[in-house]
PDB file of N, CA, C and O in Angstrom:
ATOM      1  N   UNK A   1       0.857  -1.182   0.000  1.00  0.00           N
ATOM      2  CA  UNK A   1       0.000   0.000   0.000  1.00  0.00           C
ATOM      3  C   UNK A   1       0.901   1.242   0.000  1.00  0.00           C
ATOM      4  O   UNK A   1       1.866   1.361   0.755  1.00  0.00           O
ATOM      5  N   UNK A   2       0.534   2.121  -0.863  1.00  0.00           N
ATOM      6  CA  UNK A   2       1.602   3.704  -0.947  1.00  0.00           C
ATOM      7  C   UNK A   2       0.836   4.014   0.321  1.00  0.00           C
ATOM      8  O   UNK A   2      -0.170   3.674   0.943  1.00  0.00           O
ATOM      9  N   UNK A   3       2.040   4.990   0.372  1.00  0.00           N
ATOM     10  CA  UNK A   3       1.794   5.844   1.714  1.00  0.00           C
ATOM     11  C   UNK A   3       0.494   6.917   1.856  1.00  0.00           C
ATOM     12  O   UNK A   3       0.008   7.343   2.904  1.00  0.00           O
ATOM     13  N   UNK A   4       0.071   7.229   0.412  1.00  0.00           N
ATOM     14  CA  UNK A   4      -1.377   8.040   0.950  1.00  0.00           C
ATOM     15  C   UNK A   4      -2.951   7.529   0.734  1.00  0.00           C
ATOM     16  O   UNK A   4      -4.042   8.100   0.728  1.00  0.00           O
ATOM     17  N   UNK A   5      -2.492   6.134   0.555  1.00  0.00           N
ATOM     18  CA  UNK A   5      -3.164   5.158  -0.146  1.00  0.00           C
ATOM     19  C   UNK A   5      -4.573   4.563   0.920  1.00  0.00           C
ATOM     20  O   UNK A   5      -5.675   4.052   0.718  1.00  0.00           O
ATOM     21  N   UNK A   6      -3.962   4.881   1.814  1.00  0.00           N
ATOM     22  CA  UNK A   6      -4.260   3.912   3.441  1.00  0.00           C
ATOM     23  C   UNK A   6      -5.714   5.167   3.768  1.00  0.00           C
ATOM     24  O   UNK A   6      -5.849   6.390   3.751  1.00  0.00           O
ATOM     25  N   UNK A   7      -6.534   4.016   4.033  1.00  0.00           N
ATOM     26  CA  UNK A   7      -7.786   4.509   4.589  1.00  0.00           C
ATOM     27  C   UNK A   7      -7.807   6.257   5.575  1.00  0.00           C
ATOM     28  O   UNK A   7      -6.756   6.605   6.114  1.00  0.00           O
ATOM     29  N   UNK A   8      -8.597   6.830   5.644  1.00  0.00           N
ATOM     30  CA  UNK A   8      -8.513   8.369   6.145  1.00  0.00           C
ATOM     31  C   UNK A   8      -9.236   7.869   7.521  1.00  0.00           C
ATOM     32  O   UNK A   8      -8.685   8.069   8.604  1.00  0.00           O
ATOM     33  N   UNK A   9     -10.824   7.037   7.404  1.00  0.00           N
ATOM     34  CA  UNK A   9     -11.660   6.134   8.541  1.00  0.00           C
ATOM     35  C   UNK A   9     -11.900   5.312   7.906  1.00  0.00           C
ATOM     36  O   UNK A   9     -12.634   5.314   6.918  1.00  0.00           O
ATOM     37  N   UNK A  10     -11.085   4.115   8.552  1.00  0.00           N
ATOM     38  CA  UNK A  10     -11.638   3.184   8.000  1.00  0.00           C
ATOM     39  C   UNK A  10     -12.903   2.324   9.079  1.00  0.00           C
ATOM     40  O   UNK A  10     -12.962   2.236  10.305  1.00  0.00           O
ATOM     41  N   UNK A  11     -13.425   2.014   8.452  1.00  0.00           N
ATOM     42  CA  UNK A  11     -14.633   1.081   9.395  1.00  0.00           C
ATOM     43  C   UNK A  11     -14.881  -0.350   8.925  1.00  0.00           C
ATOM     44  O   UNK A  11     -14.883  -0.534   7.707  1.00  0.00           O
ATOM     45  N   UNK A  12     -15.066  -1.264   9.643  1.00  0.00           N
ATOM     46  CA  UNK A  12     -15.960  -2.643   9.519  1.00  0.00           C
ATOM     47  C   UNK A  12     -17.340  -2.815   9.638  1.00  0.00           C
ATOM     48  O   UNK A  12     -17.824  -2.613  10.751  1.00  0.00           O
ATOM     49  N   UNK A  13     -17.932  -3.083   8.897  1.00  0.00           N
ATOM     50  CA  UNK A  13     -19.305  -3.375   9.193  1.00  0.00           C
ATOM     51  C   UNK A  13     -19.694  -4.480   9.394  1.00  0.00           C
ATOM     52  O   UNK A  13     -19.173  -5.313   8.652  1.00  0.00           O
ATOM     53  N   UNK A  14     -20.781  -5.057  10.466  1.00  0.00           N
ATOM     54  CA  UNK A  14     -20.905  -6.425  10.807  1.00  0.00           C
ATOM     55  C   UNK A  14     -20.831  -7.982   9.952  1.00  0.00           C
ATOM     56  O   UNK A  14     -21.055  -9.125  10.350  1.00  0.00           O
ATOM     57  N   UNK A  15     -20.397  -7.421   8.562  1.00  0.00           N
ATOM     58  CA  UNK A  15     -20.068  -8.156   8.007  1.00  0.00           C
ATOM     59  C   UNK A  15     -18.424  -8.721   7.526  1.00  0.00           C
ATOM     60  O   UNK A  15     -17.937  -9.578   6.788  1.00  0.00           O
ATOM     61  N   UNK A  16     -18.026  -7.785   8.337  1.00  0.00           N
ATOM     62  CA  UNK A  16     -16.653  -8.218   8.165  1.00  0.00           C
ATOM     63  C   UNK A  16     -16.020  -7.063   7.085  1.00  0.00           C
ATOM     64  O   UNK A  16     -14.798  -7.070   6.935  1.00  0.00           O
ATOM     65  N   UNK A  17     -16.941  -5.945   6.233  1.00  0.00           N
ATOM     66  CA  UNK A  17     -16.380  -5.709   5.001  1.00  0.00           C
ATOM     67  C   UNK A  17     -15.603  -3.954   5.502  1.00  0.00           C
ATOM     68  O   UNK A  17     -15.879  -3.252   6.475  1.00  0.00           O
ATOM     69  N   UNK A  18     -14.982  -3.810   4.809  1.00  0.00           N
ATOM     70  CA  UNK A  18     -14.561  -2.872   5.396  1.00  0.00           C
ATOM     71  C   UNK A  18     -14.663  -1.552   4.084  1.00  0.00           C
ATOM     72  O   UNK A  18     -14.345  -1.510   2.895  1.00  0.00           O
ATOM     73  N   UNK A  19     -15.228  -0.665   4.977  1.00  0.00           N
ATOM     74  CA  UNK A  19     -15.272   0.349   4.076  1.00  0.00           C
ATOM     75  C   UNK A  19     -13.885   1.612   4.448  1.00  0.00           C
ATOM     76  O   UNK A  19     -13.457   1.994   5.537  1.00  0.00           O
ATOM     77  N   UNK A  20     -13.512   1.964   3.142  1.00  0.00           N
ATOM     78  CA  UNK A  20     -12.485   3.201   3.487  1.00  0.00           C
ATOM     79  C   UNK A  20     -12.694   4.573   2.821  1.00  0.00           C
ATOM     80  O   UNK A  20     -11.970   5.560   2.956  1.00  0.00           O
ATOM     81  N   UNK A  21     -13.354   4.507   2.382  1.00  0.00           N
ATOM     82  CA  UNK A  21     -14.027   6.105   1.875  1.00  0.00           C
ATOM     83  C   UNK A  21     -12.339   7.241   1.743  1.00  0.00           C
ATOM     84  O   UNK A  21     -11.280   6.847   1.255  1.00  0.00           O
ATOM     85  N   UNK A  22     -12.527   8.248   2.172  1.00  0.00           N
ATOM     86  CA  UNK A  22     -11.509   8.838   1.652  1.00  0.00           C
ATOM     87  C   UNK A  22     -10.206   8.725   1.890  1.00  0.00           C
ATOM     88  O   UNK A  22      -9.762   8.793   3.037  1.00  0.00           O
ATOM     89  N   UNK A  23      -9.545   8.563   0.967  1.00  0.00           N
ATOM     90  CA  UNK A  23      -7.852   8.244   1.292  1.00  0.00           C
ATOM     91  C   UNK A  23      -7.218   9.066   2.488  1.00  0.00           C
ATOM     92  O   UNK A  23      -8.093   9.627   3.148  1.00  0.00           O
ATOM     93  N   UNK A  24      -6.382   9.207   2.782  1.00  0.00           N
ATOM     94  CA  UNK A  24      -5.505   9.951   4.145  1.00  0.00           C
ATOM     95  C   UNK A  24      -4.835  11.049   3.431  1.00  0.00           C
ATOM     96  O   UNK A  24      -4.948  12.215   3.812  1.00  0.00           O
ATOM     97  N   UNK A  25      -4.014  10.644   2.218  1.00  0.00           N
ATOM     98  CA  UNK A  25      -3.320  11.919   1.107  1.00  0.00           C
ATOM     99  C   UNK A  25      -4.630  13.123   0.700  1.00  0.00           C
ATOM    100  O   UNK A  25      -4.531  14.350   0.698  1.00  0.00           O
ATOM    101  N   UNK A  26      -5.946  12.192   0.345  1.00  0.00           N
ATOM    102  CA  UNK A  26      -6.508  13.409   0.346  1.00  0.00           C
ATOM    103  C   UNK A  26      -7.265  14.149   1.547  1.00  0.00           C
ATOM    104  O   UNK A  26      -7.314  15.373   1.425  1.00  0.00           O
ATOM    105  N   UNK A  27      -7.852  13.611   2.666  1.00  0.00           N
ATOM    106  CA  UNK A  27      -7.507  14.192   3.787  1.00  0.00           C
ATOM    107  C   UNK A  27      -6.483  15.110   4.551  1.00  0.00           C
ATOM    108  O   UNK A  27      -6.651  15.884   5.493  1.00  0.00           O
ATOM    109  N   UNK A  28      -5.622  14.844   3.995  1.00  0.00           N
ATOM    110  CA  UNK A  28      -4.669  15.665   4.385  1.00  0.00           C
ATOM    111  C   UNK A  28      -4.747  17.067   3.476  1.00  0.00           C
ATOM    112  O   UNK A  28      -5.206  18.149   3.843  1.00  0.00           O
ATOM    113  N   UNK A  29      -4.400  16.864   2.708  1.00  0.00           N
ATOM    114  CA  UNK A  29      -4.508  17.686   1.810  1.00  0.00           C
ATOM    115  C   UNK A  29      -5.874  18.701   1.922  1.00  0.00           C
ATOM    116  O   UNK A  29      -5.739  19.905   1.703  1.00  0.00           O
ATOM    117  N   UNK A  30      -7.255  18.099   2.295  1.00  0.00           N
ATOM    118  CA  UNK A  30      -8.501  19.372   2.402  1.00  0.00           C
ATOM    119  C   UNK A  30      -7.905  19.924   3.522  1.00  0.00           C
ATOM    120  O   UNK A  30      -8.035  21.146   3.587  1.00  0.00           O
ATOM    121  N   UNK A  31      -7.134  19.266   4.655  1.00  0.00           N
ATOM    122  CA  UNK A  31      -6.938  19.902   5.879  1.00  0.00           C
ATOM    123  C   UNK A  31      -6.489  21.029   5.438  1.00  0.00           C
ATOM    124  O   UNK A  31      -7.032  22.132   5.508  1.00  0.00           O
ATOM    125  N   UNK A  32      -5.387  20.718   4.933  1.00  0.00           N
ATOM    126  CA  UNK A  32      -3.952  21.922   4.741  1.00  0.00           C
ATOM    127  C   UNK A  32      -4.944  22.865   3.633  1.00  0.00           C
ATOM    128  O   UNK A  32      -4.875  24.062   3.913  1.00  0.00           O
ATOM    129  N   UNK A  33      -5.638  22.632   2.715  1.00  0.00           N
ATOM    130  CA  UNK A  33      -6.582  23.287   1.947  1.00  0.00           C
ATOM    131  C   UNK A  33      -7.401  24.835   2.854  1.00  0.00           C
ATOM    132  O   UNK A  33      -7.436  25.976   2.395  1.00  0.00           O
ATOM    133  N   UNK A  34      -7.940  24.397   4.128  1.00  0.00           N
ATOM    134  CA  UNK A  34      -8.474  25.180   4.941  1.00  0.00           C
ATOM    135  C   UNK A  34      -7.397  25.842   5.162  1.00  0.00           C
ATOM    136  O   UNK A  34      -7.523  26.910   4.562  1.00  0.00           O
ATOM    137  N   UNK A  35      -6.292  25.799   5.751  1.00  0.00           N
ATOM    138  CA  UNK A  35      -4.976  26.572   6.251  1.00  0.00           C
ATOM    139  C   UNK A  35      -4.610  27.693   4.662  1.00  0.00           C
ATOM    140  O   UNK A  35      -4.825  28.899   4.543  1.00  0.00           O
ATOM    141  N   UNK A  36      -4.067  26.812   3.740  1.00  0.00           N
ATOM    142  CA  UNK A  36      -4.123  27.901   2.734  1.00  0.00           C
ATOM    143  C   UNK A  36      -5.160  28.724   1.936  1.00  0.00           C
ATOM    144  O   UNK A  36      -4.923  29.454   0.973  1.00  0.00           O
ATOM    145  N   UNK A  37      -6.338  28.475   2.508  1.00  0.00           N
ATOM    146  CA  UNK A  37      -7.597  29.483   2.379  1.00  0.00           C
ATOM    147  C   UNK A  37      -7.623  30.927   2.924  1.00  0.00           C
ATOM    148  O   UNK A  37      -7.962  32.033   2.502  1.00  0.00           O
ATOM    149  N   UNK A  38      -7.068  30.364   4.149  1.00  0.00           N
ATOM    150  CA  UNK A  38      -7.002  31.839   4.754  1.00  0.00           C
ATOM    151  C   UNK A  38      -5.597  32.879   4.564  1.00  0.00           C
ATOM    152  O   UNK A  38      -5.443  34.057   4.887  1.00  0.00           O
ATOM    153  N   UNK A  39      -4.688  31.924   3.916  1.00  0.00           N
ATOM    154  CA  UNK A  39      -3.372  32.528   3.901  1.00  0.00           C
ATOM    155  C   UNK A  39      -3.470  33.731   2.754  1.00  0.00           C
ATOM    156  O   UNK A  39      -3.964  33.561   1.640  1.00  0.00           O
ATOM    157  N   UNK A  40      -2.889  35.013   3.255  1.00  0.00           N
ATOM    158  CA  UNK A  40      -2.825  35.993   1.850  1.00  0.00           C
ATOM    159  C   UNK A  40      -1.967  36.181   0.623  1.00  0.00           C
ATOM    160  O   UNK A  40      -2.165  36.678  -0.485  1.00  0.00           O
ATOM    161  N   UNK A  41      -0.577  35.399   1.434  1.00  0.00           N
ATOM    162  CA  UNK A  41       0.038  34.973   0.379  1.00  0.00           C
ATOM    163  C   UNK A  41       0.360  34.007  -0.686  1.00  0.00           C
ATOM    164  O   UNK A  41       1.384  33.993  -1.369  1.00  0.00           O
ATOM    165  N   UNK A  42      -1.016  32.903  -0.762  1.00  0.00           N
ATOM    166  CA  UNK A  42      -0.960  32.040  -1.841  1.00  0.00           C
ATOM    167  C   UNK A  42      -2.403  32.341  -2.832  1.00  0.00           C
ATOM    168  O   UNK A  42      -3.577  32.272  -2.469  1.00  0.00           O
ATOM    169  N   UNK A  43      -1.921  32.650  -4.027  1.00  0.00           N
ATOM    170  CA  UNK A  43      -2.773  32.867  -4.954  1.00  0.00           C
ATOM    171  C   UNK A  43      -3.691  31.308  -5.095  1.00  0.00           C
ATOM    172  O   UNK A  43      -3.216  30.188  -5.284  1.00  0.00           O
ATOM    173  N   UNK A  44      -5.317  31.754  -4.909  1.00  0.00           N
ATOM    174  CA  UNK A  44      -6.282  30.704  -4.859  1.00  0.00           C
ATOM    175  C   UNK A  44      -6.089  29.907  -6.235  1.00  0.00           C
ATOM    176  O   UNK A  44      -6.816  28.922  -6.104  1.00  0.00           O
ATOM    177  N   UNK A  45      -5.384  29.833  -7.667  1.00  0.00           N
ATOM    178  CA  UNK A  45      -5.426  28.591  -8.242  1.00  0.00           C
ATOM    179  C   UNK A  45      -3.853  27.909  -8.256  1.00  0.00           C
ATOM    180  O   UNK A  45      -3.365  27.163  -9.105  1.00  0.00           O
ATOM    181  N   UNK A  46      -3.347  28.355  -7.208  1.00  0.00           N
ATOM    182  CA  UNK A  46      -2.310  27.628  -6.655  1.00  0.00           C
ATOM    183  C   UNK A  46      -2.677  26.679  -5.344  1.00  0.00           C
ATOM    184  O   UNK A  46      -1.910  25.799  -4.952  1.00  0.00           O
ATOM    185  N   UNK A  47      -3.818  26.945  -4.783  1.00  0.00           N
ATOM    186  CA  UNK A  47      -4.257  26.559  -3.691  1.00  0.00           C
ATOM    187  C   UNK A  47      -4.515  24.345  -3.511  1.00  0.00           C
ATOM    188  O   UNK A  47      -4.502  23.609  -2.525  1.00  0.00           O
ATOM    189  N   UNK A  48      -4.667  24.131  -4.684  1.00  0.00           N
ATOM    190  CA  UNK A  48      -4.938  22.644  -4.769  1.00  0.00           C
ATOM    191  C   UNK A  48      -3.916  22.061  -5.179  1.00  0.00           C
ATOM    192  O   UNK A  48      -3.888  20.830  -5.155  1.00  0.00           O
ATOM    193  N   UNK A  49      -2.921  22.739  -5.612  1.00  0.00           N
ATOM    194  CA  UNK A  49      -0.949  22.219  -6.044  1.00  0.00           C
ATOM    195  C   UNK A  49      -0.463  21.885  -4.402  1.00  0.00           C
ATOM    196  O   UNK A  49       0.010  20.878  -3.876  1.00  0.00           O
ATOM    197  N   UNK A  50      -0.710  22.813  -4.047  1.00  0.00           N
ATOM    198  CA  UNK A  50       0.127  23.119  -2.719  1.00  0.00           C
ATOM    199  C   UNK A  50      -0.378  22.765  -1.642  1.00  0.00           C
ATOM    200  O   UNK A  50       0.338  22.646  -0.648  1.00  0.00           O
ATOM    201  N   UNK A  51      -1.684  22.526  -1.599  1.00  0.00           N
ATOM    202  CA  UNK A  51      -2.162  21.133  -0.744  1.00  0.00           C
ATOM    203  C   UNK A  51      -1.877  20.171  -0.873  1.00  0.00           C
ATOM    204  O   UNK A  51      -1.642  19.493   0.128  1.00  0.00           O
ATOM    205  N   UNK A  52      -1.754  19.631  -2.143  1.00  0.00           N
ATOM    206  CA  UNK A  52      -1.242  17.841  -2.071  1.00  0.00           C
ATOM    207  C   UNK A  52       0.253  18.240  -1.712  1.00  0.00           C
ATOM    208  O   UNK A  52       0.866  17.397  -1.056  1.00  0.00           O
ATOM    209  N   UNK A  53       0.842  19.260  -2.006  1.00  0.00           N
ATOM    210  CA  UNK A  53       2.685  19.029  -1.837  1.00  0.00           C
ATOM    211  C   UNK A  53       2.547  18.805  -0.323  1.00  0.00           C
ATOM    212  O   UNK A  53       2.949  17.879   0.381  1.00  0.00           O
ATOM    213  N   UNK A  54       1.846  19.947  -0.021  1.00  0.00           N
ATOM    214  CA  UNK A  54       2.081  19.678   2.021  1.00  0.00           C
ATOM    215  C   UNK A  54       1.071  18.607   2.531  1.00  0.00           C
ATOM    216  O   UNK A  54       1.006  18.477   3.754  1.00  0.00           O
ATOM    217  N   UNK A  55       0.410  17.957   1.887  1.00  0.00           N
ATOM    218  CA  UNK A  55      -0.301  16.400   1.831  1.00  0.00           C
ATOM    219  C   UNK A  55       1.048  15.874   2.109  1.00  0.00           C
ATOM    220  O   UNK A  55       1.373  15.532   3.246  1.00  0.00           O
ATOM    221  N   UNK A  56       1.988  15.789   0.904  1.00  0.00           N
ATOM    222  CA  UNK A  56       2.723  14.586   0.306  1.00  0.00           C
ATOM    223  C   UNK A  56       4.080  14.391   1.725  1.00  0.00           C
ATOM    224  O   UNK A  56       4.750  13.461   2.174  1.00  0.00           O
ATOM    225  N   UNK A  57       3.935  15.780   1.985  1.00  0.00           N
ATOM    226  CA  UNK A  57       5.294  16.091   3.261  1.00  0.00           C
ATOM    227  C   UNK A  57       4.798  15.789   4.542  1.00  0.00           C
ATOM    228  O   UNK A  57       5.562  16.110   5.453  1.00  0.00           O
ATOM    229  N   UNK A  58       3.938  15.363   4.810  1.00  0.00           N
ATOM    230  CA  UNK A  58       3.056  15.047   6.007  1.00  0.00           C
ATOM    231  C   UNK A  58       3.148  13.362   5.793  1.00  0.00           C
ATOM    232  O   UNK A  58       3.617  12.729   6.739  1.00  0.00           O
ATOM    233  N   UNK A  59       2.869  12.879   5.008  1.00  0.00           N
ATOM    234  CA  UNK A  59       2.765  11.800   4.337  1.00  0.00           C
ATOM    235  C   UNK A  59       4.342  11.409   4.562  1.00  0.00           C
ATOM    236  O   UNK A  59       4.584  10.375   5.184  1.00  0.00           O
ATOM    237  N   UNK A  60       4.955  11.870   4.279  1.00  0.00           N
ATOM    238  CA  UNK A  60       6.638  11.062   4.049  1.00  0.00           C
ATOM    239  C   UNK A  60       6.969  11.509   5.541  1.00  0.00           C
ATOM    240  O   UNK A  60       7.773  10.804   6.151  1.00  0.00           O
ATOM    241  N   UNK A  61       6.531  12.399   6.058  1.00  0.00           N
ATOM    242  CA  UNK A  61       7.263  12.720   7.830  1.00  0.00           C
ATOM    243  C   UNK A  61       6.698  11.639   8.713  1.00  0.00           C
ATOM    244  O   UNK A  61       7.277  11.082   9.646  1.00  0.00           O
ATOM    245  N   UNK A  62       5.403  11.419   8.247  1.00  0.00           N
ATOM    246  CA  UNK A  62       4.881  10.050   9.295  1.00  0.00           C
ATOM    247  C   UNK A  62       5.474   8.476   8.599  1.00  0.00           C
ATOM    248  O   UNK A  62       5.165   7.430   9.169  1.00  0.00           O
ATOM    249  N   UNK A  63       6.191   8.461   7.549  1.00  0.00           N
ATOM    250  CA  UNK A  63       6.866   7.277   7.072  1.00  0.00           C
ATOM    251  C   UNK A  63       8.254   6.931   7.967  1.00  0.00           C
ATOM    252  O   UNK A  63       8.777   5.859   8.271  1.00  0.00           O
ATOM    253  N   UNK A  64       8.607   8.333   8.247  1.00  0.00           N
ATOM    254  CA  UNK A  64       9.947   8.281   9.129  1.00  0.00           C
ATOM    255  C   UNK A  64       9.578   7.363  10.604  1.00  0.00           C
ATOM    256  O   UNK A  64      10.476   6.660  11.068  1.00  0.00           O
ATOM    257  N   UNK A  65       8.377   7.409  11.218  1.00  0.00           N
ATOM    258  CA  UNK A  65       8.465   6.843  12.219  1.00  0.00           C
ATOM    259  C   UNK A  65       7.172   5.639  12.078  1.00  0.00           C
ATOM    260  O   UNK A  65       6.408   5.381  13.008  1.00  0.00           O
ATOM    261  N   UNK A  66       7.134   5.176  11.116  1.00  0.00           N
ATOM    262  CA  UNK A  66       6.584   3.743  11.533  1.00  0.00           C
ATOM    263  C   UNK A  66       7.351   2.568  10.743  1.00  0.00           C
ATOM    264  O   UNK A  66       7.051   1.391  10.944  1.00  0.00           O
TER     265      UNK A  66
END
């Protein structure tokens, strides 16, 4: 499994099946999305580049410790 690949919530349902709905890379990424919303210095159609980059760096900093 890539590293942003991995479930965001994942759940089981009494059947054993497991649902994972949104990835963690893109979770991350709406997070940091809200943060550069409010920022004045990033022009808004730069705003969805530069979420996945600080997605992708969040993503490789939590690779360091597992």
């Amino acid at each position: 499994m890539s590293k942003g690949n991995s479930p965001a919530f994942p759940c089981q349902d009494k059947d054993k099946q497991i649902w994972t709905g949104m990835n963690l890379r893109d979770y991350l990424a709406l997070e940091a999305m809200h943060g550069l919303l409010e920022a004045d210095h990033v022009k808004r159609d730069d705003i969805p580049a530069e979420a996945y980059r600080l997605a992708d760096l969040m993503l490789d900093e939590r690779m360091k410790y597992k």
